[in-house]
MDTraj code that builds the backbone (N, CA, C; nanometers):
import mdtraj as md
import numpy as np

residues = "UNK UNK UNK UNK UNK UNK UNK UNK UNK UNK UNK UNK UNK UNK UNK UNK UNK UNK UNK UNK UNK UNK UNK UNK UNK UNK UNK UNK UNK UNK UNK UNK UNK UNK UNK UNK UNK UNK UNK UNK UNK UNK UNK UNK UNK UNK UNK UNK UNK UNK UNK UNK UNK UNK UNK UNK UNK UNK UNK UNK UNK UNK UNK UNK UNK UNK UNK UNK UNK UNK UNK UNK UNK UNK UNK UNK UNK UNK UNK UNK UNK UNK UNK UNK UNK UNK UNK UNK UNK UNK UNK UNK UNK UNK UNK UNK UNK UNK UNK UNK UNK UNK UNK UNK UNK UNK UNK UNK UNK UNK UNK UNK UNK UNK UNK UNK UNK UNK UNK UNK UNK UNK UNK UNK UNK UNK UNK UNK UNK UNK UNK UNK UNK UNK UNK UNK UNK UNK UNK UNK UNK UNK UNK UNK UNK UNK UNK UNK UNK UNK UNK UNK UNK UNK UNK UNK UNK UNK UNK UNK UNK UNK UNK UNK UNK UNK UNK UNK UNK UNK UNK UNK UNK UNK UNK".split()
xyz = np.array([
    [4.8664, -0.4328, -8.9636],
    [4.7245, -0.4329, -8.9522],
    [4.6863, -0.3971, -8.8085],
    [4.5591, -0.2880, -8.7961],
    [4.5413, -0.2596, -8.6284],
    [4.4292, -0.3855, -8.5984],
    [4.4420, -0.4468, -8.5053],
    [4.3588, -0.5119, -8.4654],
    [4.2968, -0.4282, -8.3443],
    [4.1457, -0.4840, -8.3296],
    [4.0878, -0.3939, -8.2270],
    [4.0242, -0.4851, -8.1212],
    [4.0156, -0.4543, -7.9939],
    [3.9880, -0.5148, -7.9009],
    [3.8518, -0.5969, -7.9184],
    [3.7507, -0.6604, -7.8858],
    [3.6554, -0.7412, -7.9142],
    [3.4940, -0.6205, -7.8173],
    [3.5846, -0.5647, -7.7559],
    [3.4966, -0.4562, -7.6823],
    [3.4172, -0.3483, -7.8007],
    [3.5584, -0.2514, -7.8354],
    [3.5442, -0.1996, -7.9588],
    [3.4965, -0.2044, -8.0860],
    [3.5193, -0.3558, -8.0860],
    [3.4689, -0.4135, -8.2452],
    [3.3275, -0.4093, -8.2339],
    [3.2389, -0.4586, -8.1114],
    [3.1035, -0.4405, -8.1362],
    [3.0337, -0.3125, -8.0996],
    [3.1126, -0.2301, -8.0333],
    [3.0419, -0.0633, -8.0478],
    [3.0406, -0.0769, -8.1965],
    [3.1299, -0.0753, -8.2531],
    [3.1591, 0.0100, -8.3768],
    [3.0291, -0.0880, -8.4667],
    [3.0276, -0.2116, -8.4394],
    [2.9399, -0.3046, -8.5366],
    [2.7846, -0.2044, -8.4684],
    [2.8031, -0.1861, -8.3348],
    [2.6583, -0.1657, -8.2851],
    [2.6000, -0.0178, -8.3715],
    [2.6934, 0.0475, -8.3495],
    [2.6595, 0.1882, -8.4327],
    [2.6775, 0.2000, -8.5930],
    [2.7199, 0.0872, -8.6621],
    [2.6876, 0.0692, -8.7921],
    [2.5753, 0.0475, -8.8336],
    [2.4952, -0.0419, -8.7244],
    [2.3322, -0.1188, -8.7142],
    [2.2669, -0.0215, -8.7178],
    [2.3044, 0.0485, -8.6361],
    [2.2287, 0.2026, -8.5871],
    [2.2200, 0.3092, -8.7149],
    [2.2939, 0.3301, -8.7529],
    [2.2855, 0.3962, -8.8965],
    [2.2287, 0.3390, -8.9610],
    [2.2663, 0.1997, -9.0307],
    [2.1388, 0.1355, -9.1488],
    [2.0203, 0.1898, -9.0834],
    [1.9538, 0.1126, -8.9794],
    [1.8410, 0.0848, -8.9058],
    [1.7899, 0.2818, -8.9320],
    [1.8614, 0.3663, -8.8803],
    [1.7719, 0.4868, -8.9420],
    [1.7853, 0.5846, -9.0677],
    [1.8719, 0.4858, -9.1032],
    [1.8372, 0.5085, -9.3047],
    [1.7769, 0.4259, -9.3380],
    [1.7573, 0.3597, -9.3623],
    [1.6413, 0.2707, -9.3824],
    [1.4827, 0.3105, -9.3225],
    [1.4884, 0.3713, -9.1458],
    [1.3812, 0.3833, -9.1843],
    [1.3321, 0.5340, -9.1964],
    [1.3905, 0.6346, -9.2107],
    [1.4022, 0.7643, -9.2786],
    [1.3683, 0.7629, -9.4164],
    [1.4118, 0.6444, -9.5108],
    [1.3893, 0.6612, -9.6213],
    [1.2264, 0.5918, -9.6514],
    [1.1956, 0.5332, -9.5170],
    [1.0283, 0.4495, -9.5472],
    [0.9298, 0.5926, -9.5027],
    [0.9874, 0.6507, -9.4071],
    [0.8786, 0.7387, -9.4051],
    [0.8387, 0.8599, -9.5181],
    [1.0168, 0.9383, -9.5473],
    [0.9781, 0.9915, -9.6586],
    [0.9248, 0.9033, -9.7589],
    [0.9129, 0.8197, -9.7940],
    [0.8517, 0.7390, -9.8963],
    [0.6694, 0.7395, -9.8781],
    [0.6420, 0.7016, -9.7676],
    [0.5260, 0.7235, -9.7273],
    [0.4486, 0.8853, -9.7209],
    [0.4885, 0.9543, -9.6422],
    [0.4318, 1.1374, -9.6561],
    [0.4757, 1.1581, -9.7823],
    [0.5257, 1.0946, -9.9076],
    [0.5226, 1.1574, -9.9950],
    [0.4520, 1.0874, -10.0875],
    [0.3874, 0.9748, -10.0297],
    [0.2765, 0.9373, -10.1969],
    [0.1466, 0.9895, -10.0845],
    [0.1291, 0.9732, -9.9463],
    [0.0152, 1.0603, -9.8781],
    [0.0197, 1.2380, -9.8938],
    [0.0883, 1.2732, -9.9163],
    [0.0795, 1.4276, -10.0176],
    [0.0437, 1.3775, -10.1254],
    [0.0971, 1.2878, -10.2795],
    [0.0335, 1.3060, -10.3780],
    [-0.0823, 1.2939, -10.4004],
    [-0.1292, 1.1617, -10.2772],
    [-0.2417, 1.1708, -10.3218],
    [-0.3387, 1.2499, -10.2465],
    [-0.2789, 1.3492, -10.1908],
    [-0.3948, 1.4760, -10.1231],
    [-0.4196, 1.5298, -10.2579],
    [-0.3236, 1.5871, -10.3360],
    [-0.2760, 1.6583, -10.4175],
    [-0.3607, 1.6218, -10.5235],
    [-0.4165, 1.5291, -10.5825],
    [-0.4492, 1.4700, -10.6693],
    [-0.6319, 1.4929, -10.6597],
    [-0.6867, 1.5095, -10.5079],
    [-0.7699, 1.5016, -10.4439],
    [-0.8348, 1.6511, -10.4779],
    [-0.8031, 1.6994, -10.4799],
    [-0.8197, 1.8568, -10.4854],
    [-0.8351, 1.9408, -10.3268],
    [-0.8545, 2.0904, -10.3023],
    [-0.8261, 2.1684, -10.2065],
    [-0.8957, 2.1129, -10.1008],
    [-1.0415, 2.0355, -10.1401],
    [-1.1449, 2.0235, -9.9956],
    [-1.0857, 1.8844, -9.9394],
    [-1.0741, 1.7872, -10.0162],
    [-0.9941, 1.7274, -9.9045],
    [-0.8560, 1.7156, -9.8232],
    [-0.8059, 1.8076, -9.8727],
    [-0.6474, 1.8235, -9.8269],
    [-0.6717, 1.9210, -9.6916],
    [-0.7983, 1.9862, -9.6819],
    [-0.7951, 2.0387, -9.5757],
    [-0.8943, 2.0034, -9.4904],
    [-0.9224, 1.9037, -9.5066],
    [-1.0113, 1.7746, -9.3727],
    [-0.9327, 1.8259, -9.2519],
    [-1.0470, 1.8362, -9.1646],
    [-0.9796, 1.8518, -9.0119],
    [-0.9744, 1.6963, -8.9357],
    [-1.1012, 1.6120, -8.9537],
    [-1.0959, 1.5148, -8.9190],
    [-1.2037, 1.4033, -8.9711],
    [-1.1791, 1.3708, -9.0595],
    [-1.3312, 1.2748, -9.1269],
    [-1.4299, 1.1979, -9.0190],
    [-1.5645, 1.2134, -9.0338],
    [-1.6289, 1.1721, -9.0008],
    [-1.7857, 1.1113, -9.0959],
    [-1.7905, 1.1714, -9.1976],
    [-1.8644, 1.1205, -9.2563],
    [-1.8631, 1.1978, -9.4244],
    [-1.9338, 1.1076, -9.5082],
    [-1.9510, 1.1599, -9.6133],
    [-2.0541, 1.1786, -9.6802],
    [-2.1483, 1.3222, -9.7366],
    [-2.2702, 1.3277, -9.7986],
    [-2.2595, 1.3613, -9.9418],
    [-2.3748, 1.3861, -9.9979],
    [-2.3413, 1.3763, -10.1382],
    [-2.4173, 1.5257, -10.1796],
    [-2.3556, 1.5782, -10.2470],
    [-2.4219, 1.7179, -10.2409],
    [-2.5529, 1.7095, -10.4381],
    [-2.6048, 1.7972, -10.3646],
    [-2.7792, 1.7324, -10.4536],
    [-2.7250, 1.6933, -10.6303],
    [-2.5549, 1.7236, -10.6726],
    [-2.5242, 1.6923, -10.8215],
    [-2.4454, 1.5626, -10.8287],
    [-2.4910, 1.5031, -10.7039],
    [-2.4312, 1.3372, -10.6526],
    [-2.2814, 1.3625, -10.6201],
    [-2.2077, 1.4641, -10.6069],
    [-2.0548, 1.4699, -10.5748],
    [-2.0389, 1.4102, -10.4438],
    [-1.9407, 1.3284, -10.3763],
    [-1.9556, 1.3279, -10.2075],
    [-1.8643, 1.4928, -10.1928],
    [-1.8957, 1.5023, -10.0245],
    [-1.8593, 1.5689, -9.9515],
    [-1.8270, 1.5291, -9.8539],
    [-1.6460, 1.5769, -9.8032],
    [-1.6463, 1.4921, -9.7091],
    [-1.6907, 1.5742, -9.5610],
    [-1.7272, 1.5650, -9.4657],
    [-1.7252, 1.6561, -9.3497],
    [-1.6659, 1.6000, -9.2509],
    [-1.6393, 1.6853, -9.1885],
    [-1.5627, 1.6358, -9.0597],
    [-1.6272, 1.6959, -8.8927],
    [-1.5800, 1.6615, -8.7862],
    [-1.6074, 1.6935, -8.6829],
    [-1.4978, 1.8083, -8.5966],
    [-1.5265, 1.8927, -8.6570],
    [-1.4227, 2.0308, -8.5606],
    [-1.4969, 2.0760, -8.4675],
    [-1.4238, 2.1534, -8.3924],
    [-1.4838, 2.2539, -8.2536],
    [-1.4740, 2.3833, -8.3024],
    [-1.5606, 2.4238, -8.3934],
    [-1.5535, 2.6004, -8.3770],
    [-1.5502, 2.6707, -8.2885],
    [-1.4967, 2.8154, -8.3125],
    [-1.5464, 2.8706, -8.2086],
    [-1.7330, 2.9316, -8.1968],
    [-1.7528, 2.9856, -8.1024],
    [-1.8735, 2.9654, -8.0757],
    [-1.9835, 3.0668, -8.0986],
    [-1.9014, 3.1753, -8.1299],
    [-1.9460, 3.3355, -8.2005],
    [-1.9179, 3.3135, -8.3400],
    [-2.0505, 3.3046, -8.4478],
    [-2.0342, 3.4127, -8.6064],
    [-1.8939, 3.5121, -8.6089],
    [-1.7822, 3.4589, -8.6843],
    [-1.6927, 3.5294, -8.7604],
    [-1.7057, 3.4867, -8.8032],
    [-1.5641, 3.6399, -8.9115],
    [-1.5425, 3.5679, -9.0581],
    [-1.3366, 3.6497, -9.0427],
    [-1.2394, 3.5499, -9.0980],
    [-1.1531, 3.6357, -9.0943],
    [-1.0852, 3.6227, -9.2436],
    [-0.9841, 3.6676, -9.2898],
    [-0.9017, 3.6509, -9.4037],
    [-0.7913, 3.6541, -9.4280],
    [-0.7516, 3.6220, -9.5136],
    [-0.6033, 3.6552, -9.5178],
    [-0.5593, 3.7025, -9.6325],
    [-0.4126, 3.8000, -9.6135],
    [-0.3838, 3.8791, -9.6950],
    [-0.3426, 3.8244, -9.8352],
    [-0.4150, 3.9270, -9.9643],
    [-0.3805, 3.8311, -10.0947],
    [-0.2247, 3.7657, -10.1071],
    [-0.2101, 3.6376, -10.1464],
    [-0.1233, 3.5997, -10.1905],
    [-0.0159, 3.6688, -10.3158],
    [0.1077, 3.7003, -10.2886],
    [0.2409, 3.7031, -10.3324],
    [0.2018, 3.6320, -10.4867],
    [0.2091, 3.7277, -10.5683],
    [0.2165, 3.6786, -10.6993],
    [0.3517, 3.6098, -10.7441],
    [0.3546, 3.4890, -10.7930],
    [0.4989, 3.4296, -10.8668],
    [0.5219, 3.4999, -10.9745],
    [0.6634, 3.5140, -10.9536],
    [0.7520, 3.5349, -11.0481],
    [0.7662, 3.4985, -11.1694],
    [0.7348, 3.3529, -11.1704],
    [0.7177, 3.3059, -11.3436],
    [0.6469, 3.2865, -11.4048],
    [0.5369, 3.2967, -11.3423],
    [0.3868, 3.3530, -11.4141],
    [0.2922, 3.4464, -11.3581],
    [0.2336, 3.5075, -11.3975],
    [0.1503, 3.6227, -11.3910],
    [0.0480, 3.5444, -11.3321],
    [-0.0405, 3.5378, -11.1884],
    [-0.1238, 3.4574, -11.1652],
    [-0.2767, 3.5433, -11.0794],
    [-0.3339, 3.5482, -11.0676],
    [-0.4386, 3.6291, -11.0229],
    [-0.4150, 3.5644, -10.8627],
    [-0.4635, 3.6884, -10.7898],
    [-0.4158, 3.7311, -10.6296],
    [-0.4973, 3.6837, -10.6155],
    [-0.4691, 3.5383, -10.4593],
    [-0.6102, 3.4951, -10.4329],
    [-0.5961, 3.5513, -10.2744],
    [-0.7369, 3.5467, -10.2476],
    [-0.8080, 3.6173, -10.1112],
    [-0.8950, 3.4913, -10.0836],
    [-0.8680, 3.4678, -9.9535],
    [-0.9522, 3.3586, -9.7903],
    [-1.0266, 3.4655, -9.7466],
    [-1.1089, 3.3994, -9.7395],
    [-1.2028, 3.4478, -9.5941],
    [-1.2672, 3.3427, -9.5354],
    [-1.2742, 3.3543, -9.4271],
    [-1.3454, 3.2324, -9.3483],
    [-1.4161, 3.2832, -9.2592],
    [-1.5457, 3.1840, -9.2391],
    [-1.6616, 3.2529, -9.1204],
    [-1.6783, 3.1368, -9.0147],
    [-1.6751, 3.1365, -8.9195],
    [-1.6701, 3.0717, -8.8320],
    [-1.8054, 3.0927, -8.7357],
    [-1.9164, 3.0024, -8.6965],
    [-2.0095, 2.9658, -8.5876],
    [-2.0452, 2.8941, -8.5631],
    [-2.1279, 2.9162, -8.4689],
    [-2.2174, 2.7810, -8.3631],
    [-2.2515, 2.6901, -8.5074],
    [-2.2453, 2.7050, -8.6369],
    [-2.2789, 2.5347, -8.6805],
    [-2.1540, 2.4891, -8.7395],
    [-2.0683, 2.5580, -8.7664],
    [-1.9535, 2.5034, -8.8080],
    [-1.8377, 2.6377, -8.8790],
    [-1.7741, 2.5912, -8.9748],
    [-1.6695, 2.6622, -9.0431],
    [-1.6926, 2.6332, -9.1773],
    [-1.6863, 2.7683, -9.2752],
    [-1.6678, 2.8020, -9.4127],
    [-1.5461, 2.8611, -9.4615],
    [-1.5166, 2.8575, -9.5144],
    [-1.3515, 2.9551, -9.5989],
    [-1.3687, 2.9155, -9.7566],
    [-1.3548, 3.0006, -9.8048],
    [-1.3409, 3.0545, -9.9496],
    [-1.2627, 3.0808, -9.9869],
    [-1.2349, 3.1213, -10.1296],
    [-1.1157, 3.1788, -10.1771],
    [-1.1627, 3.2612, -10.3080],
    [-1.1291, 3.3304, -10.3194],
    [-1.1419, 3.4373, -10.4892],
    [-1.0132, 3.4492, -10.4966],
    [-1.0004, 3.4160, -10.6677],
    [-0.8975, 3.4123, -10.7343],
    [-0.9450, 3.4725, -10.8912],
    [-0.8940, 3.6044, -10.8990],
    [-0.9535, 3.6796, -10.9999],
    [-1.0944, 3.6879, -10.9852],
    [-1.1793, 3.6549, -11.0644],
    [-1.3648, 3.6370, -11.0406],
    [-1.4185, 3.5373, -10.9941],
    [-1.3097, 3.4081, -10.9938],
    [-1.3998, 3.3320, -10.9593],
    [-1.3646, 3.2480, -10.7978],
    [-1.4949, 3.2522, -10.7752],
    [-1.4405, 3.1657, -10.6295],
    [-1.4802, 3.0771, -10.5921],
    [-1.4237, 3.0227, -10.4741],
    [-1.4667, 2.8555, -10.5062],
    [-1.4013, 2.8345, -10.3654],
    [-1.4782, 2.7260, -10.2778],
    [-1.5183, 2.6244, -10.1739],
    [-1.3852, 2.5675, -10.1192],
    [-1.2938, 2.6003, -10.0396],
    [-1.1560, 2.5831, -9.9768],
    [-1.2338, 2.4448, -9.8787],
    [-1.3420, 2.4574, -9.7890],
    [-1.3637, 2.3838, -9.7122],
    [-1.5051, 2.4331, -9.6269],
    [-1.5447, 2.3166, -9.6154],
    [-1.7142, 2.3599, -9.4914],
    [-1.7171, 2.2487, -9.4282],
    [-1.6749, 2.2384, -9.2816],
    [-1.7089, 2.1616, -9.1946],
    [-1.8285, 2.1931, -9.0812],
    [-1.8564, 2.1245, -9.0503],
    [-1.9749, 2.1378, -8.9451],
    [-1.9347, 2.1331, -8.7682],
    [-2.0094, 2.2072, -8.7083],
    [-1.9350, 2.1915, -8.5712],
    [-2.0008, 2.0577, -8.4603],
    [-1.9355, 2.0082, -8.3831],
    [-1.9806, 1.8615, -8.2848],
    [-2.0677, 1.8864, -8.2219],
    [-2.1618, 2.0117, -8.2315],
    [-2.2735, 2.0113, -8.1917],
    [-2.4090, 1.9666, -8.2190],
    [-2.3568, 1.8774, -8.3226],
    [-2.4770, 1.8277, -8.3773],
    [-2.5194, 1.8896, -8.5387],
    [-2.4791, 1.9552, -8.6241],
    [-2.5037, 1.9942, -8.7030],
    [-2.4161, 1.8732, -8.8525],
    [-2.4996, 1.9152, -8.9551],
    [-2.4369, 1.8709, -9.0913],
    [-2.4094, 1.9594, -9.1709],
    [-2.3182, 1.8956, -9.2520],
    [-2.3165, 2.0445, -9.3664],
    [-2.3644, 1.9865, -9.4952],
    [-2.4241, 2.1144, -9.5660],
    [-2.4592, 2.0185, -9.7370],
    [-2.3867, 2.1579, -9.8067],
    [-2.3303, 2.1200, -9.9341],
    [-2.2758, 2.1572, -9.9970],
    [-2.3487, 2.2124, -10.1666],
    [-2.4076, 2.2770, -10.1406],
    [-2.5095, 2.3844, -10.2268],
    [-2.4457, 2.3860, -10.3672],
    [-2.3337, 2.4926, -10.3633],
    [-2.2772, 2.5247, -10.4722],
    [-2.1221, 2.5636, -10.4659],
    [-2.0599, 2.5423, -10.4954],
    [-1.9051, 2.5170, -10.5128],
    [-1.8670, 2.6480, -10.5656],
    [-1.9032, 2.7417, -10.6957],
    [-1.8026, 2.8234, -10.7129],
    [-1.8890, 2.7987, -10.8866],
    [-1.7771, 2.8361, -10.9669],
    [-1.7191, 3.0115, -10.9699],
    [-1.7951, 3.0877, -10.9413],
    [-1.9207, 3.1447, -10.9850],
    [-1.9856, 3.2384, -10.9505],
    [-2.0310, 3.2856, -10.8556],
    [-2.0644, 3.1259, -10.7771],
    [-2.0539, 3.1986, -10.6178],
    [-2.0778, 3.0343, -10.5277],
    [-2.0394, 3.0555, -10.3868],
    [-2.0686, 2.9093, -10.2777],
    [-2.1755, 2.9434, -10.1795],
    [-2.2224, 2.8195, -10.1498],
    [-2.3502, 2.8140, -10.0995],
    [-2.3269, 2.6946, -9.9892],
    [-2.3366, 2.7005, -9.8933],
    [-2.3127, 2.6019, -9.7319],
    [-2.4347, 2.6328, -9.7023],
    [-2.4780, 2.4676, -9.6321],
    [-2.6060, 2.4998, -9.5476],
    [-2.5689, 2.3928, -9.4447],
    [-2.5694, 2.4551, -9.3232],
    [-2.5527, 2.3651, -9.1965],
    [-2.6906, 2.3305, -9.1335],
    [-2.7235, 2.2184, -9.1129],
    [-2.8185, 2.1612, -9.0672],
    [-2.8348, 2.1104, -8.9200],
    [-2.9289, 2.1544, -8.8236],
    [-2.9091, 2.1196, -8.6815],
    [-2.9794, 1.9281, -8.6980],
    [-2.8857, 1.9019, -8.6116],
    [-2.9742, 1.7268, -8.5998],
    [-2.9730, 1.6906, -8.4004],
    [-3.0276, 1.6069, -8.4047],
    [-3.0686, 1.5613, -8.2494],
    [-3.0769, 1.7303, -8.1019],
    [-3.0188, 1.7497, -8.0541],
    [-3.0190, 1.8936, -7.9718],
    [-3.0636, 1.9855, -7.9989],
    [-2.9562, 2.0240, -8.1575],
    [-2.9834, 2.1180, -8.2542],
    [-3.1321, 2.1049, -8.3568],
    [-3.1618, 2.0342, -8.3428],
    [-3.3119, 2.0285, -8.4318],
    [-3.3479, 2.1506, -8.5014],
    [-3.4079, 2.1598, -8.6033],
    [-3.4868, 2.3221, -8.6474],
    [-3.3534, 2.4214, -8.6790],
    [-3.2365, 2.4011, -8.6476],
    [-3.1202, 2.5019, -8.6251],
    [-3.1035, 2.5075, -8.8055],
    [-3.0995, 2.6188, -8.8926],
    [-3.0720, 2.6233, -8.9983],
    [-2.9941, 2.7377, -9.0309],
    [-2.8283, 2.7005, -9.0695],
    [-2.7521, 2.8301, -9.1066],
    [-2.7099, 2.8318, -9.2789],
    [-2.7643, 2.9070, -9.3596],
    [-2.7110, 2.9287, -9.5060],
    [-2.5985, 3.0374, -9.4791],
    [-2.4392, 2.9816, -9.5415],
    [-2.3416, 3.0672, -9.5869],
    [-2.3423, 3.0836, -9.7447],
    [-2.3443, 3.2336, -9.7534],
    [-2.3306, 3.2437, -9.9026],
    [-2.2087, 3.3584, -9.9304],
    [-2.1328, 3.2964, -10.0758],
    [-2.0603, 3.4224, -10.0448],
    [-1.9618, 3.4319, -10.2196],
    [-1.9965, 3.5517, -10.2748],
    [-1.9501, 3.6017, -10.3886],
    [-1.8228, 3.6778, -10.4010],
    [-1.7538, 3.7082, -10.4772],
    [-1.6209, 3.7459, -10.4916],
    [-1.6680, 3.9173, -10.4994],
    [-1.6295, 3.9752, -10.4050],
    [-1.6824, 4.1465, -10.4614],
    [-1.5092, 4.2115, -10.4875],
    [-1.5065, 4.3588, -10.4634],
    [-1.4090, 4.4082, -10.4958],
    [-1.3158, 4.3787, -10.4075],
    [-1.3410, 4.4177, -10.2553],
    [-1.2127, 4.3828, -10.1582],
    [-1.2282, 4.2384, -10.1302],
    [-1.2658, 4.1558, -10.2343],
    [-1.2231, 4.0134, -10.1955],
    [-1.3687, 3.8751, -10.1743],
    [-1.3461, 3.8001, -10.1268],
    [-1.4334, 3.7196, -10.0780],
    [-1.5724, 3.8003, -9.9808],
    [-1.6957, 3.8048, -10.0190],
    [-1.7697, 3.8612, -9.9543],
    [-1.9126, 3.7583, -9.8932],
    [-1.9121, 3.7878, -9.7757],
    [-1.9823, 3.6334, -9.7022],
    [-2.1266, 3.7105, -9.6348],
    [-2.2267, 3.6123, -9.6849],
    [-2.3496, 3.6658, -9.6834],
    [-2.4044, 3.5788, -9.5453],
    [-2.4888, 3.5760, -9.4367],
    [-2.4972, 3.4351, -9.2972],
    [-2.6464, 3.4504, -9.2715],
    [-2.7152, 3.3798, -9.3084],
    [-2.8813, 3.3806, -9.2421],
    [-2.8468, 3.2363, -9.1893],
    [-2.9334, 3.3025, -9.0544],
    [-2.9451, 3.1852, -8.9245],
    [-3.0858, 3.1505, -8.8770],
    [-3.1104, 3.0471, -8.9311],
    [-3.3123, 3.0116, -8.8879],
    [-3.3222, 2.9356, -8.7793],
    [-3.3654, 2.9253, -8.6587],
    [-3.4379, 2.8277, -8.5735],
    [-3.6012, 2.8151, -8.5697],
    [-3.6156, 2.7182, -8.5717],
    [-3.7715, 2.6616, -8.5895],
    [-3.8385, 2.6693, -8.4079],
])
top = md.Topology()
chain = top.add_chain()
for i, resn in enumerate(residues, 1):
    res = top.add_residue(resn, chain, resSeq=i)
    for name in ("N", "CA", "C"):
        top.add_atom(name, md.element.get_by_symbol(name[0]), res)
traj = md.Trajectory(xyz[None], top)
């Protein structure tokens, strides 16, 4: 039988500890990010892509909405991205983003075949809200609202599925 010095014996005990201790807790976190994915998942697209909650309104068919507080940038765009890679094991209609970005906040869309529908509308920390008009299929409707600074500030995003994709309509009112 090898007997081992009393030095040795507790490295070896110390780095046994050490292994449980991060299997154990490797297996708590995957455990955790994976019922906080299901239940994004479960949630549907607009809240899985919260930038940062800050409040919740109810859009005029009583749904909440959640909005959050981002920093847009500070110029009207809009950018997109290229249609999605059709799968292999099913035949699925090519979806197309576009997103518009200004002084009241951020919109992004998506068309998928005809119909399109509301990825996300946050409002920017300048004081603005967002209300949530109309969701889709036929078409989305954002209205950012100026409050305290911004007062009178009124931006409608509208935007229908045309041929090359997501097409984004922007009237900007100040009082």
């Amino acid at each position: 039988m090898v007997r081992m010095n009393p030095r040795a014996r507790s490295a070896a005990v110390a780095v046994l500890v050490w292994v449980a201790v991060i299997a154990v807790g490797s297996s708590l976190v995957w455990l955790v990010v994976s019922r906080a994915g299901a239940g994004l998942a479960e949630q549907g697209p607009t809240a899985a892509t919260a930038l940062a909650p800050s409040e919740v309104t109810a859009t005029p068919d009583g749904r909440p909405t959640r909005t959050a507080t981002a920093r847009p940038g500070s110029a009207g765009s809009t950018s997109g991205t290229a249609p999605a890679a059709p799968s292999d094991s099913a035949p699925a209609a090519v979806a197309q983003q576009r997103t518009w970005t200004g002084p009241a906040g951020v919109v992004t869309v998506e068309c998928r075949g005809g119909a399109i529908a509301l990825v996300g509308a946050y409002p920017s920390a300048d004081g603005y809200v967002v209300e949530v008009k109309d969701r889709g299929p036929d078409r989305v409707e954002v209205e950012f609202e100026g409050r305290s600074e911004q007062e009178g500030a009124e931006t409608r995003v509208r935007a229908e599925c045309g041929a090359g994709g997501p097409a984004l309509e922007v009237d900007q009112e100040r009082d």
